[in-house]
N, C-alpha and C positions, 0 to 999 in steps of 0.2 A: 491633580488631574481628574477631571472628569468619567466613572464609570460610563461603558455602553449597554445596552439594557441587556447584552448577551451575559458582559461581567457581573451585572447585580445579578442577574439570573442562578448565576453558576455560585458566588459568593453564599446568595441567600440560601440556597443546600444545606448550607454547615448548620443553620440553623432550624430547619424546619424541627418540630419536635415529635415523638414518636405518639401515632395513631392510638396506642392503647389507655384503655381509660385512667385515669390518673395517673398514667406515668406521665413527668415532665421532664422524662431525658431528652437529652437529641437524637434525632431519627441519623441512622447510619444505615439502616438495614430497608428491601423492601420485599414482599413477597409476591409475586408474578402472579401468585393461584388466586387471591383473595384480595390482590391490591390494599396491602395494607403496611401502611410505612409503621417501621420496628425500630428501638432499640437493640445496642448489642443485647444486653441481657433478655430484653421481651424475642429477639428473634432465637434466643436459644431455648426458649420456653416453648416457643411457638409449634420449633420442631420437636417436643419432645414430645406433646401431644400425638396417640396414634390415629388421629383424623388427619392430621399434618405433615405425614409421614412421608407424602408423596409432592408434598411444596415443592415450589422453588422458591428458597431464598437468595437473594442477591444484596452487592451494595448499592445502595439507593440511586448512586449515578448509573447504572445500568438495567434501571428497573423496564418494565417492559409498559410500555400508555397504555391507560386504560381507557377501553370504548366509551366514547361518550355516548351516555344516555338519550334514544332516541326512538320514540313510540313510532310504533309503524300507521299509516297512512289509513290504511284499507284496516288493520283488527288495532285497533286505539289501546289495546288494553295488552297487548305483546310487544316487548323491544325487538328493536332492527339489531340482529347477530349473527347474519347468514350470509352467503354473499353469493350469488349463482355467477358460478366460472363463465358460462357460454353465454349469459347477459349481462352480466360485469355489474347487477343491479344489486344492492344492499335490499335483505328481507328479514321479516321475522319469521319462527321457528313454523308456522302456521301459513305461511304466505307457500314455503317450500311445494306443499302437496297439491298448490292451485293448478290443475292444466296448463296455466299456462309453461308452467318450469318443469313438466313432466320429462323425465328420464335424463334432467341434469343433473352437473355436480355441481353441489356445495362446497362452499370452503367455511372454516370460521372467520368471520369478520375483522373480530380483535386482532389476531394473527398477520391477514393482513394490510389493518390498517397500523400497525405495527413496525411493520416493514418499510410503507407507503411515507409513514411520518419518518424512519430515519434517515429515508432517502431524501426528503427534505430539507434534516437538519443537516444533512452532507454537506448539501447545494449552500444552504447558510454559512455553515463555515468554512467550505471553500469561499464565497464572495468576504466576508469576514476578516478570514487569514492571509487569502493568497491574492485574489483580482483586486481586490481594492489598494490595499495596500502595496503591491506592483503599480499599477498605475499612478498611485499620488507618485510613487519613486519618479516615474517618467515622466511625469507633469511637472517636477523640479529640474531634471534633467533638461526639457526640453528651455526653463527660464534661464536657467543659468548660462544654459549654448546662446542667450538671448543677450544676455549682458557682455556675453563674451565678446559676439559677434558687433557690439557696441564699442566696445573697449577697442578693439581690435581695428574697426574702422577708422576710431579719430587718431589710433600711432599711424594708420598709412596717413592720414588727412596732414599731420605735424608733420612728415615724413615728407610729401608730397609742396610743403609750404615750404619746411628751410631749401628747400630745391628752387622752387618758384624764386624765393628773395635771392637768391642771388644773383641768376638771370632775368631779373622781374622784366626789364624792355625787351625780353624777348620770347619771353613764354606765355603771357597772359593768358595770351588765347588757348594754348597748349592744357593752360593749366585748367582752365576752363571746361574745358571738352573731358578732360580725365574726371573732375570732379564728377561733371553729368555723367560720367560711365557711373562712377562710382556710386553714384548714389542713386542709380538703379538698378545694381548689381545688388546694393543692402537693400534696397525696396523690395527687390525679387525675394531677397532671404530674408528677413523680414516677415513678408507676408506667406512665407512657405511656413513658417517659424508659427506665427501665429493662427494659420489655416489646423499645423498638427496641434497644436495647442486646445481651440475649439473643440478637434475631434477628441483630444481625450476628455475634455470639459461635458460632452455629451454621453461620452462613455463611461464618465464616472454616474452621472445622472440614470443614465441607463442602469448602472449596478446598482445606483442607491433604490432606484421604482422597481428594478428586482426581489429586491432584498426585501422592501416594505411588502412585498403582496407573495413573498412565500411566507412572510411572517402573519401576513393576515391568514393564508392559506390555513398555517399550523394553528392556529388560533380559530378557527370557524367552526361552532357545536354542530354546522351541517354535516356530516358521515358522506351523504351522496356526491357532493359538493367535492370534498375532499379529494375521496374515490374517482371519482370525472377527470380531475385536472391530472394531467401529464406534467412526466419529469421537466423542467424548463433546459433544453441547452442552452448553457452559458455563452452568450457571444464570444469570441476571440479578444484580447486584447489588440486594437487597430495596432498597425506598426507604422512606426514613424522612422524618419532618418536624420542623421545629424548633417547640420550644413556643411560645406565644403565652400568654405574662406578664401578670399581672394589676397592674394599676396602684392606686393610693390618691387619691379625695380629700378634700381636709382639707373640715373642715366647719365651720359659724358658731356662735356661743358663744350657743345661744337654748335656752331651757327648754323651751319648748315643743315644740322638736323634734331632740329627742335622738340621734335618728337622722342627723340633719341636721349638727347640730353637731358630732359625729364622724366625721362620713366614713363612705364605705362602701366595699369590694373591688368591683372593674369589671373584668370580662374584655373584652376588646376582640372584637366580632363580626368575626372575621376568619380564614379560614380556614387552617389551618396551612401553612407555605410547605415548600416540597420541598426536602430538601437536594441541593445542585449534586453530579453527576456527572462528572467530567470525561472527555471525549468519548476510546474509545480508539485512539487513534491508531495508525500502525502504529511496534509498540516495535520491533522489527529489521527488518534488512535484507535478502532473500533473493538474495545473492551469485550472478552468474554465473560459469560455467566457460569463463575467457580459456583462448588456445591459448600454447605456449610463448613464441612469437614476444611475447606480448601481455605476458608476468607481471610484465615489469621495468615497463613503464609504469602496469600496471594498482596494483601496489603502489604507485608512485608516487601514485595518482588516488584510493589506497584511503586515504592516509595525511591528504590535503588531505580527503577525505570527512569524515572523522571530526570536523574541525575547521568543518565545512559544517553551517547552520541559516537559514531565511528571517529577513529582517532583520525588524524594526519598522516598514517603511514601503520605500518602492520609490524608488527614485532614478534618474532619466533621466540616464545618462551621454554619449550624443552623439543627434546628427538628421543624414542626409544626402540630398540627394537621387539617385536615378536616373537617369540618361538613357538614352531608349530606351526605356522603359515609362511607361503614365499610370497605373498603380495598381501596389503589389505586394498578389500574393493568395498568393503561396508563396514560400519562399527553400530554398536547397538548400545547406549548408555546404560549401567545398573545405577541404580539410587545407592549403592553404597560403593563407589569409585572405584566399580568393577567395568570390562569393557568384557563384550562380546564382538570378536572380530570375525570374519570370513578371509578365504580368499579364492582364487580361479578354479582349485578340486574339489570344492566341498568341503576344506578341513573348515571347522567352525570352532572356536576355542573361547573360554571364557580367562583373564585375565585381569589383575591387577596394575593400579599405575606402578611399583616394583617391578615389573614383568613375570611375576610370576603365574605361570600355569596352573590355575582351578580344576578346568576341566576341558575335555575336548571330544566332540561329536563326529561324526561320520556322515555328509550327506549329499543330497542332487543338485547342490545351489553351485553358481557361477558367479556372470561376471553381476551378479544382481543385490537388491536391498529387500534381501527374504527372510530376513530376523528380526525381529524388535523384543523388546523388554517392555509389558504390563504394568500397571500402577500398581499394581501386587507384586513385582518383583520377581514374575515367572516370564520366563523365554516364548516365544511363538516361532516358528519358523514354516517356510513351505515345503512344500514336497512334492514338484510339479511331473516327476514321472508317475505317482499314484496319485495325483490330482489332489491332494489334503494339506490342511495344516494341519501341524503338531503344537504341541503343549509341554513342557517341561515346568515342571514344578520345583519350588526349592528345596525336595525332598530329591532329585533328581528322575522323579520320577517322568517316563516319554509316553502321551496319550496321541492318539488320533482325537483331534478337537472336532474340525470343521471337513467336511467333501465337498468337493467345489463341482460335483458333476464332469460335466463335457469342459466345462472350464479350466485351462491350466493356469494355476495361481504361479508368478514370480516376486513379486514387491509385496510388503507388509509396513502398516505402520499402525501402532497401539496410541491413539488418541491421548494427549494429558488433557484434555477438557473434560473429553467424557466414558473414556475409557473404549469406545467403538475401536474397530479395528477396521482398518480400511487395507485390500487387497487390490495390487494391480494385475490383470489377465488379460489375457492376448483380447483387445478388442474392446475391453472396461472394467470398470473400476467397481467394485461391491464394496457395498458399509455391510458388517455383522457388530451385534451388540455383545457385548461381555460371555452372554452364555452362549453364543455362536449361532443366533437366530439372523436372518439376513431381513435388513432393513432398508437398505435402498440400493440400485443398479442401475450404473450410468456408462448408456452408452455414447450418446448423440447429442448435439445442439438443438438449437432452435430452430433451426435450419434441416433438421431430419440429416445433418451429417455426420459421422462417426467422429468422434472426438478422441481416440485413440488407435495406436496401432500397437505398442510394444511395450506396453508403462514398464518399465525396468527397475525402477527405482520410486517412492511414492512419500509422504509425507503432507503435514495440516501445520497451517498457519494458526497464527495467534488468535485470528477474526473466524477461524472455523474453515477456510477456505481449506481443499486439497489439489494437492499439488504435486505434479509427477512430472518425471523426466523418463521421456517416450524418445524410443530411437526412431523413430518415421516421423515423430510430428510435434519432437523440440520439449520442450518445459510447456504442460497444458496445466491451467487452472480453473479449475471449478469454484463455486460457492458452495457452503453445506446443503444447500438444495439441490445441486447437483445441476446448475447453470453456467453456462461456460461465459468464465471472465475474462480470459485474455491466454494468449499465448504467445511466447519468445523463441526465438528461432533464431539469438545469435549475433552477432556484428558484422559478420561478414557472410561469404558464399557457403563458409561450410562450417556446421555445429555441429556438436555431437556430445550429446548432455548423459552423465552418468550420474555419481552423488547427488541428492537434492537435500538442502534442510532450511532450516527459517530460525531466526533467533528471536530475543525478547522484543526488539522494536519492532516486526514483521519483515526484516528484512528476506530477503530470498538469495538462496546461496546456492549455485550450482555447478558441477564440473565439465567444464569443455574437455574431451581427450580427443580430439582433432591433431593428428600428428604435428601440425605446422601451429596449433594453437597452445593447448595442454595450458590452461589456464582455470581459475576460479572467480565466477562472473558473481557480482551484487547487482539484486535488481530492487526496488522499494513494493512494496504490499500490494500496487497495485501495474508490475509488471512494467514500470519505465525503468532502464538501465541505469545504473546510479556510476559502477567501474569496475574495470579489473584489478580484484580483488586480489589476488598472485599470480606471479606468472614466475619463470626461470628464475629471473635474478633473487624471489625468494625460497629457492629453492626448489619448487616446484614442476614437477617435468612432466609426469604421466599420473594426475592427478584424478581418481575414481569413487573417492566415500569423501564425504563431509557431515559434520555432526558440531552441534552447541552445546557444551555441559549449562548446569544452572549457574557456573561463575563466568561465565561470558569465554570460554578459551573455545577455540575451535581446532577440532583434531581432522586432519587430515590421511587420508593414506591414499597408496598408490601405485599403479600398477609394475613390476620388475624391481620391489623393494619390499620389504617386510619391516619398514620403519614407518613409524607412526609420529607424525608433527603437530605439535600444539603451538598458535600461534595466537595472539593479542590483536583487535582489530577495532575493538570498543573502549571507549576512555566513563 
């Protein structure tokens, strides 16, 4: 079979060889700061260097494009690496202080043409993965109803004949008149058949002069060019319908009614059916950038992914109970197959899968997700009548970390990509970094509108997106820039989202406790409903924490029990 130059593309990776001088390993590794493809071994050299200290190293598939080189216009002898926000015009470092960009902002260029290309290569392999290959589907589809409706007319036409021979003096004409129906009834279908045929003949063409001119896009050494050209919406797939076949029936051998006696062609009043679309899911995966410490594990995580899909049905692997709490409404994972749980008075207890009792806290949390566990292996929790987060150490030691001001902190969730800590508060969401420095605050859309009302519970996707579950305003999702991507609000009239987590494939996992619903909804990465994930029959009733360990089991807990469910849901 023929590779597509996307497969040679991807294939030739494995071989490129590493950037440093005489080495002739394979390149595995790339560095972001310095764009310089590495070996494993050259990329652990690399960082060990204290000039290097501050790299990013990555795996080569998630390297980050490097600017192409592009002398500025007006000073010939400085590159274009500037990008003025309010005139959206690529400059060099020198161009910035000209009058005319006085008292604008800058962005770095690289950054975001960066961005710019992988939103590109999205649009690539959706047309790629998903439009094209749909459509060739329904361009088979729409032949085969072609042959069908062939086949299908000559059993009425043989149908139609042994009827005629036997009354042949006295039908002729009979037979005659039905044929002309008939065979402007297939002419009608027929050329309806082949009218949607064209359309998707043009609609693939359409995809394919798509496809060629984002690929010229991402391939053009012009920066300005690039910059210029806007996201392409992708057309819709046209929809077509399937035909609706005329049937025969036989008729009584009477003279008198000739018509009768033969039969007559019957279209069914029935209005054409739509051909099925299949819903597009998300075809790839957009890969975070682990730090080096991470790469060995993460290729490890990368290699079990690939082999990762939701099962057929959901399988309850163990029940335990807790002591020391009467409901869990959050659990907080420890890296050594500890569980920190909560429930409705602030008891907050830490725990083993044994159920045994480690230890247990005194605090002002509710029905909320106010604890998480650190890549260090230290607890955080909030404190929203003294407005701070705390800090427990695995010395047990309890600090005052972070003051949130005017702000009252509920939700917390300790980043595994990067260790940020992301807080939900009446109104928005703050990023703080490891030593408690705040580094971004999101309140509002694009649209100057508030993007939250109540984050209750909070949590980050696999692509760095965060993602909260707000009692005013549903499951809201941001991007790590703090761009609002989408929001869910539910299947019916009424939602009402508690738990929220994400597992390794980016799915989205959240908890409905709508008294008539009380279910655990799957949505895919980019916020289309995929199913209900539990409901009663598995057990499931008043369901408020959800969490993913690193072996795929998802534990459950819930409101008016202090049993904790681990359930199978990934093959």
């Amino acid at each position: 079979m023929a590779l597509s130059k996307i497969d040679i593309r991807r294939r030739a990776q494995h071989f490129l060889e590493c950037g440093i001088e005489d080495c002739e390993r394979n390149c595995e590794f790339y560095c972001n700061h310095c764009h310089q493809r590495l070996c494993k071994q050259c990329s652990e050299e690399h960082l060990k260097s204290p000039e290097n200290k501050n790299h990013e190293v990555v795996l080569y598939q998630q390297r980050k494009r490097q600017l192409p080189v592009e002398k500025c216009k007006i000073h010939p002898t400085k590159d274009v690496d500037m990008l003025c926000e309010e005139c959206q015009v690529p400059l060099c470092s020198k161009c910035v202080t000209m009058g005319d960009h006085e008292r604008h902002k800058f962005v770095d260029l690289e950054a975001v043409y960066v961005e710019k290309f992988a939103l590109f290569q999205q649009e690539i392999s959706k047309i790629h993965e998903y439009f094209l290959p749909t459509s060739h589907d329904l361009q088979k589809e729409i032949k085969k109803d072609s042959s069908e409706i062939k086949y299908l007319m000559d059993n009425i036409r043989t149908c139609m004949k042994t009827e005629g021979e036997t009354l042949k003096s006295l039908v002729d004409t009979v037979i005659s008149e039905n044929m002309k129906q008939l065979d402007q009834i297939e002419h009608s279908l027929l050329e309806d058949l082949n009218t949607q045929d064209k359309t998707m003949d043009d609609y693939i063409t359409y995809l394919d002069n798509l496809f060629k001119e984002l690929h010229r896009c991402l391939s053009s050494t012009e920066t300005q060019k690039l910059m210029s050209e806007k996201k392409p919406k992708i057309r819709s797939i046209p929809e077509t319908t399937k035909p609706v076949t005329p049937g025969f029936t036989a008729g009584q051998y009477n003279k008198s009614n000739v018509i009768k006696l033969l039969g007559k062609i019957h279209v069914p009043n029935t209005k054409a059916e739509k051909r099925e679309i299949r819903s597009n899911e998300s075809v790839y995966q957009t890969a975070m950038k682990p730090t080096h410490k991470q790469m060995k594990e993460d290729r490890k995580k990368s290699d079990k992914k690939q082999t990762m899909s939701l099962s057929a049905s959901v399988t309850k692997v163990r029940e335990f109970t807790v002591s020391g709490v009467d409901n869990v409404l959050h659990v907080s994972l420890d890296q050594s197959e500890r569980l920190w749980i909560s429930d409705r008075f602030g008891n907050l207890i830490q725990t083993d899968l044994q159920r045994n009792v480690i230890q247990k806290i005194k605090t002002s949390g509710e029905c909320e997700g106010y604890h998480t566990v650190t890549q260090d292996r230290n607890l955080i929790f909030t404190n929203k009548n003294k407005r701070v987060i705390n800090r427990i150490t695995q010395d047990n030691n309890i600090t005052e970390f972070i003051k949130t001001g005017d702000w009252t902190p509920f939700s917390i969730h300790s980043s595994h990509i990067n260790g940020d800590l992301l807080v939900g508060m009446y109104g928005q969401v703050t990023r703080y970094n490891k030593t408690g420095k705040e580094l971004q605050n999101i309140q509002r859309d694009n649209k100057g509108q508030g993007l939250y009302s109540n984050p209750r519970y909070i949590t980050e996707n696999i692509n760095g997106d965060i993602c909260t579950s707000d009692y005013g305003k549903g499951v809201v999702v941001v991007n790590k820039s703090g761009q609002h991507r989408f929001s869910y609000t539910g299947q019916g009239s009424r939602f009402r989202p508690y738990g929220i987590c994400t597992d390794v494939l980016g799915h989205i996992l959240v908890c409905d406790g709508y008294v008539s619903s009380n279910t655990v909804h799957l949505l895919d990465q980019d916020g289309q409903f995929l199913s209900i994930l539990l409901t009663q029959q598995q057990g499931v009733r008043s369901p408020r924490s959800v969490c993913v360990d690193d072996e795929n089991n998802l534990y459950v807990g819930q409101y008016g029990t202090n049993t904790l469910t681990v359930y199978k849901y990934l093959q």
